[in-house]
C-alpha positions in Angstrom: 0.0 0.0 0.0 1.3 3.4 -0.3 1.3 6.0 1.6 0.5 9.8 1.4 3.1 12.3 2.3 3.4 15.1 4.4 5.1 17.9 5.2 5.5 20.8 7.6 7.6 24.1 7.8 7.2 25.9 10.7 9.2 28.3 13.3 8.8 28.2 17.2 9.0 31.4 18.8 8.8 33.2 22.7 9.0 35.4 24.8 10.9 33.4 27.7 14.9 34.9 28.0 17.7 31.9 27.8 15.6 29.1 26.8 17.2 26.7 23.8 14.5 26.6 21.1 17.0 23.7 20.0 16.8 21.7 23.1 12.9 21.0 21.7 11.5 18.6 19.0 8.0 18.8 17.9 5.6 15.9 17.3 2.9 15.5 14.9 -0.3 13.3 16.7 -4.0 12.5 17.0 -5.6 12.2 20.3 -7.5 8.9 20.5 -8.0 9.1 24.2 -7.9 11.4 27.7 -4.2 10.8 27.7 -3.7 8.4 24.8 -2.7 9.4 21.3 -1.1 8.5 17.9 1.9 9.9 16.7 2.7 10.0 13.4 6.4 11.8 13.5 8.8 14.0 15.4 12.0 16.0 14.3 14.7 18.4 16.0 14.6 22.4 15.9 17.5 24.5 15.1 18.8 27.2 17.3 16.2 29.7 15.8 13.5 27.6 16.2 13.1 26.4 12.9 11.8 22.9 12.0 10.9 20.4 8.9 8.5 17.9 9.5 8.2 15.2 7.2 5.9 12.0 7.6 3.4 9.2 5.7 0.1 8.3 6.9 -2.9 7.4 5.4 -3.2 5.8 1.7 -2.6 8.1 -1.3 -5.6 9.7 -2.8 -7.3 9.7 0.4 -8.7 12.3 2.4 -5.8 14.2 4.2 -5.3 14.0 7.9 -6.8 15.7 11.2 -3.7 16.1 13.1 -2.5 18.4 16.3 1.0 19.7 16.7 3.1 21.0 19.2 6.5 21.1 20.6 7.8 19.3 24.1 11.3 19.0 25.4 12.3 15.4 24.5 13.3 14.4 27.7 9.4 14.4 28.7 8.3 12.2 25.7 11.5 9.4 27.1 9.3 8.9 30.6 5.7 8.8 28.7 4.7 11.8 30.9 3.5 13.4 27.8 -0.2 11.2 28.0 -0.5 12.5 31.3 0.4 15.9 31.1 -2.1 15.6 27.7 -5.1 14.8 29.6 -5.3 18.3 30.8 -5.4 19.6 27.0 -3.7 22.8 26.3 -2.4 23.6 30.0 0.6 22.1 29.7 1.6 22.2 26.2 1.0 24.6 23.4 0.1 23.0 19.8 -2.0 24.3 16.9 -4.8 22.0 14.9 -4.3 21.4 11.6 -7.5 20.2 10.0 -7.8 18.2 6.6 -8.6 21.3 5.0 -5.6 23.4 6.1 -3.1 21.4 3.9 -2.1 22.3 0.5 -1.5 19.3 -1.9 2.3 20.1 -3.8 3.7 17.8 -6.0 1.7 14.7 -4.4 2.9 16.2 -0.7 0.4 17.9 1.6 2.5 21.0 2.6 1.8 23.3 5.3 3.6 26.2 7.1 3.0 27.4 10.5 4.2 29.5 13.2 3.7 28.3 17.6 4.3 31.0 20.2 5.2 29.3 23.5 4.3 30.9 26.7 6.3 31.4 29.4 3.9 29.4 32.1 5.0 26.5 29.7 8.6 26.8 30.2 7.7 26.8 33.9 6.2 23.7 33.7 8.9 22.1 31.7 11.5 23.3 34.0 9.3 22.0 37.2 9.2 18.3 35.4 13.2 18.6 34.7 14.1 19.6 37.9 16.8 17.2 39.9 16.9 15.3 42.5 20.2 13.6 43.9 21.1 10.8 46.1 24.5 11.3 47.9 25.4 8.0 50.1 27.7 5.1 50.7 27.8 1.3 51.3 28.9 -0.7 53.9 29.6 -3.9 55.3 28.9 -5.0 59.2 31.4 -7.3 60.3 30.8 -7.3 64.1 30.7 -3.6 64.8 33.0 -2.7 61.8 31.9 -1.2 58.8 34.0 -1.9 55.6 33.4 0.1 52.2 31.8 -1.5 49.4 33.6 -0.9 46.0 32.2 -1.5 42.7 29.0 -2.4 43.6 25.9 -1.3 41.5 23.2 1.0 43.6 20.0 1.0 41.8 17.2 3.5 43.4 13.4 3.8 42.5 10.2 5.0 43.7 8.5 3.1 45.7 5.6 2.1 43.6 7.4 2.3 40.2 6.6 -1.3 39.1 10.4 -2.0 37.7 12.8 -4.3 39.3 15.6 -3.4 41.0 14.7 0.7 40.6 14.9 1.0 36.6 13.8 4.2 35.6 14.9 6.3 38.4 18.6 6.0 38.4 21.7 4.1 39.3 25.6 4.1 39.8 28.5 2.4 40.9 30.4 3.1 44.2 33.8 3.8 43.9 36.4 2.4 45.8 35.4 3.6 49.1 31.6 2.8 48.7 30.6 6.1 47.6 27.7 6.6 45.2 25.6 9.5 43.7 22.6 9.3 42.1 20.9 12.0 39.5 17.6 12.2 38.5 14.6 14.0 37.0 11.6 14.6 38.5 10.0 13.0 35.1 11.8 9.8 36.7 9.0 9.4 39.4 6.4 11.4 37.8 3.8 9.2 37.8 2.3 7.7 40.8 1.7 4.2 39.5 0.3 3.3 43.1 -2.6 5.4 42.1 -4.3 4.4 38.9 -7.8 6.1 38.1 -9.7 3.4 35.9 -12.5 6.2 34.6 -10.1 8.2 32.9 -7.6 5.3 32.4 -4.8 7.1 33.8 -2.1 7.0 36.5 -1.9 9.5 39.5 1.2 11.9 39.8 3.2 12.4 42.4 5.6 15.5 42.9 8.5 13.9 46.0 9.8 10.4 45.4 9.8 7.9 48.3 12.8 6.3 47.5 14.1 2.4 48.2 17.7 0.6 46.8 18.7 -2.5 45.8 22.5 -3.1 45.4 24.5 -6.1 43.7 27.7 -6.7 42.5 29.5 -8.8 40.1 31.4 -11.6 41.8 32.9 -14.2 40.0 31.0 -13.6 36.6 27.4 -13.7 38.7 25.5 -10.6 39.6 24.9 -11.7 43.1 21.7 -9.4 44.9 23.5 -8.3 48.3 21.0 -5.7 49.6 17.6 -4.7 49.1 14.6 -2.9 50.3 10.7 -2.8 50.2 8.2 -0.3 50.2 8.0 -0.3 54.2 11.7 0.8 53.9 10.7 4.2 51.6 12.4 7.7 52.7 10.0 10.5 52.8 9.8 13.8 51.9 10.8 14.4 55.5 13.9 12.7 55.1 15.4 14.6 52.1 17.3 18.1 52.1 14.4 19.7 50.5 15.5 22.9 49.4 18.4 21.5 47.4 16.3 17.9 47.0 19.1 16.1 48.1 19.0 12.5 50.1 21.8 11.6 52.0 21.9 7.9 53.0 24.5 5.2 54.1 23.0 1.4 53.0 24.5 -0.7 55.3 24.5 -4.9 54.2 25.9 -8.2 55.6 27.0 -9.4 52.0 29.2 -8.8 48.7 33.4 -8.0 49.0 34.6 -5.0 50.6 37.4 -3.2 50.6 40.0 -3.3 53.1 40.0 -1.4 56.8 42.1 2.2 56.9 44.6 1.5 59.6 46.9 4.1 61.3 50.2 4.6 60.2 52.9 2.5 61.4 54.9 4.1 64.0 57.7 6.4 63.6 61.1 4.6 63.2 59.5 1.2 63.0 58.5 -0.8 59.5 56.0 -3.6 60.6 52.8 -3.4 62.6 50.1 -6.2 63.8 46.6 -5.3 63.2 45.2 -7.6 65.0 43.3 -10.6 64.5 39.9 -10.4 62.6 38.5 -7.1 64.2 40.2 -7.6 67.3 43.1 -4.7 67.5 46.1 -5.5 69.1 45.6 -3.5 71.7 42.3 -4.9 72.9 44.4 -8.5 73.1 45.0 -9.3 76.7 47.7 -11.9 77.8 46.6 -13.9 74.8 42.5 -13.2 75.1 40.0 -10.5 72.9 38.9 -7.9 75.6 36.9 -5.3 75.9 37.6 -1.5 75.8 36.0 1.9 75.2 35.5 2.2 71.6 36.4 -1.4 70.6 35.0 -3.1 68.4 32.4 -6.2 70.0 31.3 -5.2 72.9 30.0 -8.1 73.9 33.2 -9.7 74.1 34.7 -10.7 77.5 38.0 -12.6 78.3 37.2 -14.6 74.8 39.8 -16.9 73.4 40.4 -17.3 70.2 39.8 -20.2 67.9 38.7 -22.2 64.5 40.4 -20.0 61.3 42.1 -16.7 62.4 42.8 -13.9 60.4 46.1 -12.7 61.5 46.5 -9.0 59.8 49.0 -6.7 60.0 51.3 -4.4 57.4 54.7 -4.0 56.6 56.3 -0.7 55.6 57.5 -1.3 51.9 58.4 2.6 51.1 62.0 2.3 53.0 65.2 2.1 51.2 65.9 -2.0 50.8 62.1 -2.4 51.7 60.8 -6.1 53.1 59.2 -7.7 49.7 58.6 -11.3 51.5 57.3 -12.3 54.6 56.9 -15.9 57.0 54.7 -16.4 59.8 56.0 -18.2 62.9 54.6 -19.7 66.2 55.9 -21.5 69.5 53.5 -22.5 72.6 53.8 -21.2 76.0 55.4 -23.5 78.4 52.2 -22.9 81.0 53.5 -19.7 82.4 57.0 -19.2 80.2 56.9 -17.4 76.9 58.7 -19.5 73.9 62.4 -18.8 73.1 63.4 -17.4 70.1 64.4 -21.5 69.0 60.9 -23.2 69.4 59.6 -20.5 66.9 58.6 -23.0 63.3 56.6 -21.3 60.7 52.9 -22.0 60.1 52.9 -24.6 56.9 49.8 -25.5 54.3 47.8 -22.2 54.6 46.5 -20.4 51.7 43.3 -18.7 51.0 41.2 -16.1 48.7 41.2 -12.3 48.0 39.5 -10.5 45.5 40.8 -8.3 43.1 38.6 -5.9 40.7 39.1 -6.2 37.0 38.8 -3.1 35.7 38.3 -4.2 32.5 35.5 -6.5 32.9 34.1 -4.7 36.2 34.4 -8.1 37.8 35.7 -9.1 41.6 37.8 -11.9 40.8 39.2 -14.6 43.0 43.3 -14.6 43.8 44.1 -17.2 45.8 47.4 -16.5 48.2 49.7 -19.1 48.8 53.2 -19.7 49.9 55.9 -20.1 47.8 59.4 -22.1 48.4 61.2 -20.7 45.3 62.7 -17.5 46.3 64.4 -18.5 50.0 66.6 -21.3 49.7 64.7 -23.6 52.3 61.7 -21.7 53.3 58.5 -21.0 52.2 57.1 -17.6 52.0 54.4 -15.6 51.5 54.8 -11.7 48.9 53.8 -8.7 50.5 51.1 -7.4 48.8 51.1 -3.9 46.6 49.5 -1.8 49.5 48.6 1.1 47.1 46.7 -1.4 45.0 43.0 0.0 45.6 41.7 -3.0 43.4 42.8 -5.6 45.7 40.7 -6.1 49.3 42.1 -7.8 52.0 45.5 -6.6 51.6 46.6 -6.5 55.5 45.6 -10.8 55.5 49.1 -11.9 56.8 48.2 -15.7 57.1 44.9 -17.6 57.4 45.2 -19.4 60.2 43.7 -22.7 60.8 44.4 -23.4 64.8 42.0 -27.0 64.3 44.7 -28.5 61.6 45.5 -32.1 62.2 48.3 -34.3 61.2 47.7 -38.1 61.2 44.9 -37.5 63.3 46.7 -35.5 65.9 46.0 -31.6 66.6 49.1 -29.4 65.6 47.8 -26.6 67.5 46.5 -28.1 71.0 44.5 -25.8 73.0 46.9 -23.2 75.0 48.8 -20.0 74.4 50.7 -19.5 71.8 53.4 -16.3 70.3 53.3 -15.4 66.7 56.5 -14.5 65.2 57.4 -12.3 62.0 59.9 -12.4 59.4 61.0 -10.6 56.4 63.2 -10.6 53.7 64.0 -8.0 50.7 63.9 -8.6 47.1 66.9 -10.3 46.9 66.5 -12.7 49.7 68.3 -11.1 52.2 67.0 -11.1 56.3 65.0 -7.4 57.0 65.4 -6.2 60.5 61.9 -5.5 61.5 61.4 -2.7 64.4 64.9 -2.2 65.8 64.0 0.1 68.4 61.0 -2.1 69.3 61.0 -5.8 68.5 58.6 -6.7 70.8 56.1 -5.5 68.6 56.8 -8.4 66.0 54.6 -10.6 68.4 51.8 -11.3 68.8 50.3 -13.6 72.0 47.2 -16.1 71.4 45.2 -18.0 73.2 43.4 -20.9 71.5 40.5 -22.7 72.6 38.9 -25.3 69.9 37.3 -27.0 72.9 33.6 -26.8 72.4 31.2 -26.5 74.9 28.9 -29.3 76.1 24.9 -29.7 76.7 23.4 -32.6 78.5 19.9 -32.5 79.7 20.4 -35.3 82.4 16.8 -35.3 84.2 13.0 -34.4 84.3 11.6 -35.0 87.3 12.3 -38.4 88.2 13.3 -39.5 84.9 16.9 -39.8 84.2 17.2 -41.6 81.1 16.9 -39.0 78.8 19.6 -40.1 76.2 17.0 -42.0 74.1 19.5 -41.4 70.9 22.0 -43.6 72.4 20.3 -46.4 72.7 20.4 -49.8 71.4 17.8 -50.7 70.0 16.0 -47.1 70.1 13.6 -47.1 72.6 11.9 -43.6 72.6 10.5 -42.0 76.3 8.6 -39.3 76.3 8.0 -39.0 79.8 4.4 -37.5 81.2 4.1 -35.3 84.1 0.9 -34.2 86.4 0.2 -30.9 87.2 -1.8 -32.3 90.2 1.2 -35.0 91.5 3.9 -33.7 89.8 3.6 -30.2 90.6 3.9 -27.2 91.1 7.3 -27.4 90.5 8.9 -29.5 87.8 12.7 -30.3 88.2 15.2 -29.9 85.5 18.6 -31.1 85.8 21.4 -30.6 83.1 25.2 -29.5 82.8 26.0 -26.6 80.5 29.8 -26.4 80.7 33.1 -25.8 78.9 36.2 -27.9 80.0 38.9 -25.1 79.0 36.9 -22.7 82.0 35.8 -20.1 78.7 31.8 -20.6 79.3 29.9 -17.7 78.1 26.3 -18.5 78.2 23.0 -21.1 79.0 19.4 -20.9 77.8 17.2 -22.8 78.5 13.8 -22.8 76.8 10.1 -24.9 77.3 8.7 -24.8 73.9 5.0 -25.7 73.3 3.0 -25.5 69.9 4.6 -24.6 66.9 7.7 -22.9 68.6 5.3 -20.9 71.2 8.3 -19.9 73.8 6.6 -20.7 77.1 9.4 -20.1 79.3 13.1 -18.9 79.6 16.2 -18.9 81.5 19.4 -17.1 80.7 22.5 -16.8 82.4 25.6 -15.2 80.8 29.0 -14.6 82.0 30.1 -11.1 83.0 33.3 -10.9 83.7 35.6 -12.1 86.5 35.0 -11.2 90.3 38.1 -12.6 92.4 38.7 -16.4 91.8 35.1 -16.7 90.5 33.2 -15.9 87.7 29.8 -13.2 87.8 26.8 -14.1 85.6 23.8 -12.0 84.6 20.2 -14.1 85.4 17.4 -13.4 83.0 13.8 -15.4 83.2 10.6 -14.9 81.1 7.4 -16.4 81.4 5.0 -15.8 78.2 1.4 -16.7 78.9 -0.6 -19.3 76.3 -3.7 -17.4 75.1 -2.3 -13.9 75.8 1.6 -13.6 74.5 2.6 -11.5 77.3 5.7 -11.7 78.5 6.9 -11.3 81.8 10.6 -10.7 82.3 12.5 -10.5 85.9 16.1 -10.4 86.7 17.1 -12.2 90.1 20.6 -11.6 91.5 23.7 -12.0 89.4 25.7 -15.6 90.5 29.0 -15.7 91.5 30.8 -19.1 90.8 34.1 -20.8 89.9 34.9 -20.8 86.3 33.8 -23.9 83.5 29.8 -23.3 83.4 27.2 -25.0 85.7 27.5 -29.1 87.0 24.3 -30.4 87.8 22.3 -27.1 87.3 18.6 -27.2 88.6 16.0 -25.6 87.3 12.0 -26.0 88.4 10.0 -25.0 85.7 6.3 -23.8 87.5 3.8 -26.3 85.3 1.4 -25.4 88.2 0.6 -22.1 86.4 -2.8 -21.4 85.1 -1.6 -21.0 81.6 0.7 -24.1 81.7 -2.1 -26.3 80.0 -2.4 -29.9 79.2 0.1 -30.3 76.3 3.3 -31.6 74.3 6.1 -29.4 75.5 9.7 -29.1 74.6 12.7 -28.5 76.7 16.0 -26.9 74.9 18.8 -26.5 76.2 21.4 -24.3 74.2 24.9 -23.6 75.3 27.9 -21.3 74.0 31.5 -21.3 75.2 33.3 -17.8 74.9 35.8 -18.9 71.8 36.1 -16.5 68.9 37.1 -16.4 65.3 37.9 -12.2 65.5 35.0 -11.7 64.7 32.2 -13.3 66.8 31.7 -16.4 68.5 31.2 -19.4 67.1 31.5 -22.6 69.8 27.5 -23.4 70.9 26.1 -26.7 72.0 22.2 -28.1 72.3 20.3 -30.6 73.7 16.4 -31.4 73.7 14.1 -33.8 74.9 9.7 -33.8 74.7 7.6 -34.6 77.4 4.0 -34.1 78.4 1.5 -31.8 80.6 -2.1 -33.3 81.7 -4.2 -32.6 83.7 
């Protein structure tokens, strides 16, 4: 079929000062609808306003088309606000009607010329819909109570009821390598309010703030991996933003993706090597070989905790000195109970490697390295490189040695539970020894106390039953012991041991569970530090009432005993309450020792055993 031509001359003009006629195009359409149309072309202006529009519609010899023009700034038609701003015809917009009998027929080519004024209430508007908005933040990582900039990751934000995954439409960015981001957008971006759609004029709502939420991922090992995101119950209101200058300042704070290293102090003056600690555990908040807690450190829950499982030993050499350290050896020796090692027991820790990221610029990839020892460059030892510390791409840099304190060797620990000193060693490019600190060597150690013991549970009675290790026996014989609020009661007995052999107990709980994982009761007691030759311990009870949920908590006086947990701990659980009713119940018993990794702890324990409440 073919087509009639068109064509139209035309010159926008106005009264508005510094506007860019050119920054316009102008669009030929029909209105089908309150804020629907057809278009049947566009082109540009020039910077006097002048424009050519060219298009095809309708079958040659037929009657010539009913069409409205008028010029927008192109950055409106890109968001499809245009239909909405269009269903308020002619306040938003100037255009001029051409009907079928305003065209002249040239050459086969309806021709027409035509002059549009635009006022400056328009430009207003346009101005109003261009404004924009900007999102300032950063992301983080939690590690304990550290936060770790999150490089390279991808921070995508959105309205909250833009219907768009992941916030296409308003506006992303990468951070850089500090987990800074910014984020520009229009307000065209969030124009329309597509929680708010009006079915009688078949139209959405508009909206004039954004309520903002982000989703963040990052490319790791060739997958975009989601590591943080946020519903509509997480928006930012108008309320939250720096209105006048519609700014949003926000710091997004997630317990995923790779981050970049931890900004350390400088080493000291006239020294060239410096522990940072282990994990997130400083040096200086390491006691006679145990994490402890200070003002301003980092887990403040910790207390007196060991250390234990795979250790992160950090630190940093100085590599801008003349002859500067380029490889570096790990050592350790084991107290002698009270009696620090000798420079002789000192042998270095063998078989460790493990993984670092680095960021390929080039593909915008985190991509594993793997760190291991090599034995070619000292005659007879094996070494690990320093890193290039200026190398922003690289995380993890201040990793000395991973580590691994429950290694066996033909089935026998090569780190058994005790105290231990870690060693350093360095040697230059050309395999020669580095002096490290000369004025204060005794910072090249580091003391440790390991503890891969773990804790135990063992619920050893319930009432008068005191077979309650059902698992152990041959054949099974299950018990499931039922007690009498009337004979029984009140008072139910509970006997157990929650305890750790190496004296490093942190904590019991003890929960009766009923229903589907209805907490009935509870009993807590943690450790709090040391009074004298004993230990102090915080006491904790609930009581949460079947057919109410409300929750009663008291706090009896703190215990005072000798260290290693509780031996043939008692506990009588009330079953003569009113809201203990005839039922299944559970008792748990959880238990954690005080050992950490550097950065949390990681030894617990359980044990649980059903029984039942009549009448």
């Amino acid at each position: 079929m073919a087509y009639q031509k068109y064509k139209i001359t035309g010159k926008l003009t106005t009264a508005m000062a510094g506007v860019k006629l050119e920054d316009l195009k102008v669009v030929a359409y029909k209105p089908l609808a309150v804020s629907s149309m057809q278009l049947f072309g566009s082109c540009s202006v020039d910077t006097g306003g002048n424009f050519t529009l060219k298009f095809k519609g309708g079958p040659v010899g037929g009657s010539p088309l009913d069409i409205y023009l008028m010029p927008i700034p192109e950055v409106i038609e890109k968001y499809g606000v245009l239909h909405i701003e269009m269903s308020a015809p002619g306040l938003f917009f100037p255009k001029i009607h051409i009907s079928a009998g305003d065209w002249v027929l040239t050459g086969g080519v309806y021709t027409k010329s035509v002059n549009i004024n635009i006022p400056d209430h328009i430009w207003g508007r346009w101005d109003w819909l261009s404004e924009e908005f900007t999102v300032m933040g950063r992301v983080v990582k939690k590690i304990g109570d550290t936060f770790l900039p999150v490089p390279f990751a991808w921070v995508c934000a959105a309205d909250a009821d833009i219907p768009k995954p992941f916030g296409g439409g308003v506006g992303c960015a990468e951070t850089d390598e500090w987990g800074n981001f910014t984020v520009t957008f229009r307000r065209i971006a969030f124009f329309i309010d597509f929680a708010h759609y009006f079915p009688l004029i078949k139209r959405y709502g508009i909206e004039s703030w954004p309520d903002l939420i982000f989703h963040i991922t990052q490319v790791i090992g060739g997958m975009k991996t989601s590591i943080y995101g946020e519903t509509e119950h997480d928006a930012r209101p108008k309320a939250m933003w720096d209105v006048p200058h519609r700014i949003l300042y926000v710091t997004l704070v997630t317990e995923e993706g790779i981050t970049n290293d931890e900004e350390y102090p400088p080493i000291p003056a006239g020294d060239n090597f410096l522990f940072h600690g282990i994990g997130v555990v400083d040096p200086h908040s390491i006691t006679d070989g145990y994490a402890t807690t200070g003002p301003g450190d980092d887990l403040p829950n910790r207390k007196d905790c060991p250390f234990g499982g795979s250790l992160h030993i950090k630190g940093q050499l100085d590599t801008t000195t003349p002859n500067p350290p380029k490889y570096y050896q790990i050592l350790y020796a084991k107290w002698d109970g009270s009696t620090s090692p000798t420079p002789s027991e000192f042998q270095p820790i063998l078989n460790e490697s493990w993984t670092v990221s680095r960021y390929n610029v080039g593909t915008n990839d985190w991509e594993p390295l793997v760190i291991e020892a090599t034995s070619d460059v000292i005659p007879g030892e094996k070494v690990y490189e320093i890193p290039d510390y200026t190398d922003i791409t690289l995380t993890k840099k201040t990793r000395l040695i991973k580590w691994t304190t429950t290694r066996q060797g033909a089935g026998v620990r090569r780190y058994p539970d005790g105290k231990y000193d870690l060693l350093i060693k360095a040697w230059d490019a050309s395999g020669n020894p580095v002096v490290l600190n000369p004025s204060h060597p005794e910072n090249n150690r580091l003391t440790v106390m390991i503890d891969n013991k773990w804790p135990k549970a063992l619920l050893k009675r319930i009432g008068a039953h005191n077979i309650l290790r059902t698992d152990e026996m041959l054949p099974y014989t299950p018990v499931c012991p039922v007690f009498s609020k009337s004979s029984d009661g009140p008072n139910l007995s509970i006997e157990f041991d929650a305890i750790d052999e190496n004296e490093h107990f942190l904590k019991y709980i003890v929960f009766f569970i009923t229903g589907h994982n209805f907490y009935v009761d509870e009993t807590v007691k943690g450790y709090d530090g040391k009074a004298g030759a004993n230990e102090r311990f915080n006491v904790t009870k609930k009581h949460k009432a079947i057919g109410t949920g409300i929750v009663t908590t008291t706090h009896p006086p703190d215990e005072f005993k000798l260290p290693g947990g509780f031996h043939g701990e008692v506990i009588n659980w009330n079953i003569g309450s009113l809201d203990v009713v005839k039922c299944a119940y559970q008792v748990r018993l959880r238990v954690w020792d005080r050992t950490i990794n550097g950065y949390g702890y990681i030894h617990s324990a359980e044990d649980t055993m059903h029984f039942s409440i009549e009448p």
